[in-house]
N, CA, C and O atoms as a Tinker XYZ file with bonds, in Angstrom:
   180  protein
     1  N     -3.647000   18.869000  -69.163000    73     2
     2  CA    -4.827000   18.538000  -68.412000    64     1     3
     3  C     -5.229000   19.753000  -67.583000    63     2     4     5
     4  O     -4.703000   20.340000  -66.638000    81     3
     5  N     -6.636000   19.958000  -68.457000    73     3     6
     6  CA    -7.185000   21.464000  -66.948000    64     5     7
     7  C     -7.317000   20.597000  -65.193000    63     6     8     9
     8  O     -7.348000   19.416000  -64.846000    81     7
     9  N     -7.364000   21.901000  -64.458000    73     7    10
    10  CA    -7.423000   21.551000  -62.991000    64     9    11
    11  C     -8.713000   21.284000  -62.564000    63    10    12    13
    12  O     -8.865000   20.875000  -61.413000    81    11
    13  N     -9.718000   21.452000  -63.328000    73    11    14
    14  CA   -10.947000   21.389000  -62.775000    64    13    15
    15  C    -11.586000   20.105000  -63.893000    63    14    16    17
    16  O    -12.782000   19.812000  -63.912000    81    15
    17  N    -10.688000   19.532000  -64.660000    73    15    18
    18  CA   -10.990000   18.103000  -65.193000    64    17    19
    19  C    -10.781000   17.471000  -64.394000    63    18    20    21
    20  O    -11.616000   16.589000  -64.195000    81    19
    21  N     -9.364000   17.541000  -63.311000    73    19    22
    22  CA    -8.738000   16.999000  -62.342000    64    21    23
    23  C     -9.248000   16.765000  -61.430000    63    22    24    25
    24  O     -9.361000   15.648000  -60.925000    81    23
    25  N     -9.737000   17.965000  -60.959000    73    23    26
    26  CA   -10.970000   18.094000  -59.862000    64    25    27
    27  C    -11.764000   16.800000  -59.681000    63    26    28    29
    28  O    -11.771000   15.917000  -58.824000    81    27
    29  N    -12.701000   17.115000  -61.275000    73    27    30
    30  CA   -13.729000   16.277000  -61.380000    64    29    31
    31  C    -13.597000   14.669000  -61.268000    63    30    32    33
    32  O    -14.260000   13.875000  -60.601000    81    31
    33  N    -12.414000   14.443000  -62.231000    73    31    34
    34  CA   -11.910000   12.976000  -61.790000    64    33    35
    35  C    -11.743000   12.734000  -60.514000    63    34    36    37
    36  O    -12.353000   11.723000  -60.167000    81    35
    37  N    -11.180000   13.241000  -59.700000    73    35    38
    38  CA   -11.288000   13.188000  -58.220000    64    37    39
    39  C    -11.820000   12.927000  -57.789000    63    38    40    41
    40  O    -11.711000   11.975000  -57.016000    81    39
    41  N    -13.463000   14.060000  -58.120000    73    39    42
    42  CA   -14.626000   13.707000  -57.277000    64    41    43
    43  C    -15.043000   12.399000  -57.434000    63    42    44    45
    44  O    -15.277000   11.708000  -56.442000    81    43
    45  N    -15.174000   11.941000  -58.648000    73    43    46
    46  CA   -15.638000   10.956000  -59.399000    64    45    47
    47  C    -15.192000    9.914000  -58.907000    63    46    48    49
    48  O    -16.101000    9.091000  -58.793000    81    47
    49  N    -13.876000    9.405000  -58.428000    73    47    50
    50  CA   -13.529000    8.393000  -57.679000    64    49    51
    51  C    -13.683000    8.381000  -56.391000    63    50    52    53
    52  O    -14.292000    7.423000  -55.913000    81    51
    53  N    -13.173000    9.438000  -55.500000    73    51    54
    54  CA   -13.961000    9.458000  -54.130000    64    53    55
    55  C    -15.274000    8.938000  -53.962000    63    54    56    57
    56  O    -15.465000    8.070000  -53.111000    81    55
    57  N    -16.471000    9.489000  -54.876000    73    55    58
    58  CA   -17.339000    8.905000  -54.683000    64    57    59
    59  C    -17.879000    7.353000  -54.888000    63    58    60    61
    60  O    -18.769000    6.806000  -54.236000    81    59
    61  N    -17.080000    6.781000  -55.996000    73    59    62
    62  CA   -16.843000    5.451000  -56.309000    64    61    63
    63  C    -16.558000    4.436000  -55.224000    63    62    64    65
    64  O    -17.283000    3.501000  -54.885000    81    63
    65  N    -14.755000    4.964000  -54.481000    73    63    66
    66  CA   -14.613000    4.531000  -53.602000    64    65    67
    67  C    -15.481000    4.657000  -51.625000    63    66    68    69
    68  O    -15.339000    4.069000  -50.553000    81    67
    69  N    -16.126000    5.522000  -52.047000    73    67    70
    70  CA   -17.089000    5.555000  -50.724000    64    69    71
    71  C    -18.280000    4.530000  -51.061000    63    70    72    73
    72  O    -18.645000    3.672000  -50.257000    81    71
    73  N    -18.977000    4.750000  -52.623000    73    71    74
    74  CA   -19.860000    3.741000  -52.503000    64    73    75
    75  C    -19.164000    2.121000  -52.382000    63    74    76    77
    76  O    -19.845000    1.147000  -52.062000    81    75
    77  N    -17.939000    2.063000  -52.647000    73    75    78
    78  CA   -18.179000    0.326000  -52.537000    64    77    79
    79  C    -17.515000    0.436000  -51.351000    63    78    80    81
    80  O    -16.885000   -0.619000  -51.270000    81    79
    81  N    -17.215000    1.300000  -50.083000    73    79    82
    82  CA   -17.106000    0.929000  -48.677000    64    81    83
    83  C    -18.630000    0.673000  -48.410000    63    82    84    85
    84  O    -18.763000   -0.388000  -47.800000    81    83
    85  N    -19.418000    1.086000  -48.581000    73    83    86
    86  CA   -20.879000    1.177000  -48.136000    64    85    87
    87  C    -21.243000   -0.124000  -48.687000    63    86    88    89
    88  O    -21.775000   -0.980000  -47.980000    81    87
    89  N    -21.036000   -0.270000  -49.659000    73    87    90
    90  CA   -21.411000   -1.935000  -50.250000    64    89    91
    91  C    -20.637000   -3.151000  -49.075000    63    90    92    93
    92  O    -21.233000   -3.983000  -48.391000    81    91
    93  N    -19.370000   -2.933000  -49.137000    73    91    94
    94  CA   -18.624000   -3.643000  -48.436000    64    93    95
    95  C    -19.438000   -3.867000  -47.061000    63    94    96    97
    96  O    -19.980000   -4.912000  -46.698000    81    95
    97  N    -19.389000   -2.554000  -46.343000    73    95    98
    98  CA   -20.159000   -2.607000  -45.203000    64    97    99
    99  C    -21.302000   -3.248000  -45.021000    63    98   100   101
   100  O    -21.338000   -3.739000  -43.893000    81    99
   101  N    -22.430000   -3.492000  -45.769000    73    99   102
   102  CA   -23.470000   -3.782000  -45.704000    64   101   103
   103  C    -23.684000   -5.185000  -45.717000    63   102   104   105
   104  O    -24.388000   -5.736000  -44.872000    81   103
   105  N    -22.946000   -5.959000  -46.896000    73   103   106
   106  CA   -22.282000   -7.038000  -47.329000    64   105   107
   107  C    -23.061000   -7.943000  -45.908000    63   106   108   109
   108  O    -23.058000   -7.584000  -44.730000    81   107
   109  N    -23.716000   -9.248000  -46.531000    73   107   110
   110  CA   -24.046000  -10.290000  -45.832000    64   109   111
   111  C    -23.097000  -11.106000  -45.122000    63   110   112   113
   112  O    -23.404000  -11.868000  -44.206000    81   111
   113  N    -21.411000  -10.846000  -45.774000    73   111   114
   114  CA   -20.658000  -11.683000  -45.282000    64   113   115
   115  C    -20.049000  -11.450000  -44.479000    63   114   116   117
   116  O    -19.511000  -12.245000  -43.708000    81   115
   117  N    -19.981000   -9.991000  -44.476000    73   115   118
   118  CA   -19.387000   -9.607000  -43.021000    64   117   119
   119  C    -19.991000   -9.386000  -41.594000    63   118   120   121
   120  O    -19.407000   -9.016000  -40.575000    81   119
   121  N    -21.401000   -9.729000  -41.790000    73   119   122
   122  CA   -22.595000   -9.744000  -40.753000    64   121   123
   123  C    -21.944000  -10.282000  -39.275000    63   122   124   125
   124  O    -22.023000   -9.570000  -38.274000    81   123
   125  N    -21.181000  -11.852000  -39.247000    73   123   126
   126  CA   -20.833000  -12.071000  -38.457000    64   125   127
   127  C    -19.397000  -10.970000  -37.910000    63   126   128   129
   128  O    -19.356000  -10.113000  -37.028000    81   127
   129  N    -18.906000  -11.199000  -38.358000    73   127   130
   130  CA   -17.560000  -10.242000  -37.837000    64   129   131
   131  C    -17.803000   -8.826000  -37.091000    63   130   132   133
   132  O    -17.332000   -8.347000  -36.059000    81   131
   133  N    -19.099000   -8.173000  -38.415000    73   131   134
   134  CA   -18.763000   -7.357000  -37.693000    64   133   135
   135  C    -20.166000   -7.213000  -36.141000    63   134   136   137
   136  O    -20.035000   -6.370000  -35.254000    81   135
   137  N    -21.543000   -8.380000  -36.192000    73   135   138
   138  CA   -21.829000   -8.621000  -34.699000    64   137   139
   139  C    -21.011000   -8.642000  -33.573000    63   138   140   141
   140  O    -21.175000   -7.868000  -32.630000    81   139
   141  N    -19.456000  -10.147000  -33.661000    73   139   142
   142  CA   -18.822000  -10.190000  -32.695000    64   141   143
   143  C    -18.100000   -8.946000  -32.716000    63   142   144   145
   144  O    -18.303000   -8.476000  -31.597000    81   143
   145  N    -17.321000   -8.095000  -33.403000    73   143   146
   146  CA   -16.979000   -6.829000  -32.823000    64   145   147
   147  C    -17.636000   -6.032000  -32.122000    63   146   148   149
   148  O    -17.302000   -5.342000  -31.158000    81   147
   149  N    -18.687000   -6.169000  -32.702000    73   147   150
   150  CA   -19.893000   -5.037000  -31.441000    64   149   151
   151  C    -20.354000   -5.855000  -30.304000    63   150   152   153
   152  O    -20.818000   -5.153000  -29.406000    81   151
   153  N    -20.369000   -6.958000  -30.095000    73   151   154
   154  CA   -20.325000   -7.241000  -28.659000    64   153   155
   155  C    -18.666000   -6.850000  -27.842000    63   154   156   157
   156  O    -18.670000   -6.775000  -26.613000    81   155
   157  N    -17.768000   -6.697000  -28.356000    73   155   158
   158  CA   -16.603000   -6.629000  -27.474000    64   157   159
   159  C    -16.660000   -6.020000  -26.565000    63   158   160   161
   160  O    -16.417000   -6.678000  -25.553000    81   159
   161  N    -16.940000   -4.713000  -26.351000    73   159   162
   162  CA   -17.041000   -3.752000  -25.477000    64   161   163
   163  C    -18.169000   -4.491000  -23.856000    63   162   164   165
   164  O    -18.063000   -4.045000  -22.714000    81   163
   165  N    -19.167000   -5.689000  -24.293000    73   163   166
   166  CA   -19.843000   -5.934000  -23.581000    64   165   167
   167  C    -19.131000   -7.365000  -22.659000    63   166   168   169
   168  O    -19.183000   -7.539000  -21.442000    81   167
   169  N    -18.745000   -7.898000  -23.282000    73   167   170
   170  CA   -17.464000   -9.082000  -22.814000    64   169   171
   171  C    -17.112000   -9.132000  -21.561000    63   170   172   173
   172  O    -16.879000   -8.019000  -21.090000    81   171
   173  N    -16.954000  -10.246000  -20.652000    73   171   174
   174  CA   -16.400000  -10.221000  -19.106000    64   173   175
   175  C    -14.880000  -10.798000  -19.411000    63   174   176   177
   176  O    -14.780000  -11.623000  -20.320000    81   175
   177  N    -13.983000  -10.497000  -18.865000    73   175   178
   178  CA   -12.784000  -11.394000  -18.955000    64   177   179
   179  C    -12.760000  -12.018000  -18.134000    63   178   180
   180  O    -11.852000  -12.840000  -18.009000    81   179
């Protein structure tokens, strides 16, 4: 196996795995979770 096939496979999944964080992220289902996390910081105890 050349190193710059290697490379490329590499790239090729990095970018795979970044797009389905971005999917993930965006995701309708995590809407709530991740609202109440972003209020935390605003919270009284």
């Amino acid at each position: 196996m050349d190193i710059n096939l290697l490379r490329g496979v590499i790239t090729v999944v990095t970018f795979i795995v970044f797009v389905g964080i971005v999917v993930w992220a965006w995701s309708g289902r995590n809407r709530a979770r991740f609202e109440e996390a972003a209020r935390l910081p605003f919270e009284q105890d």
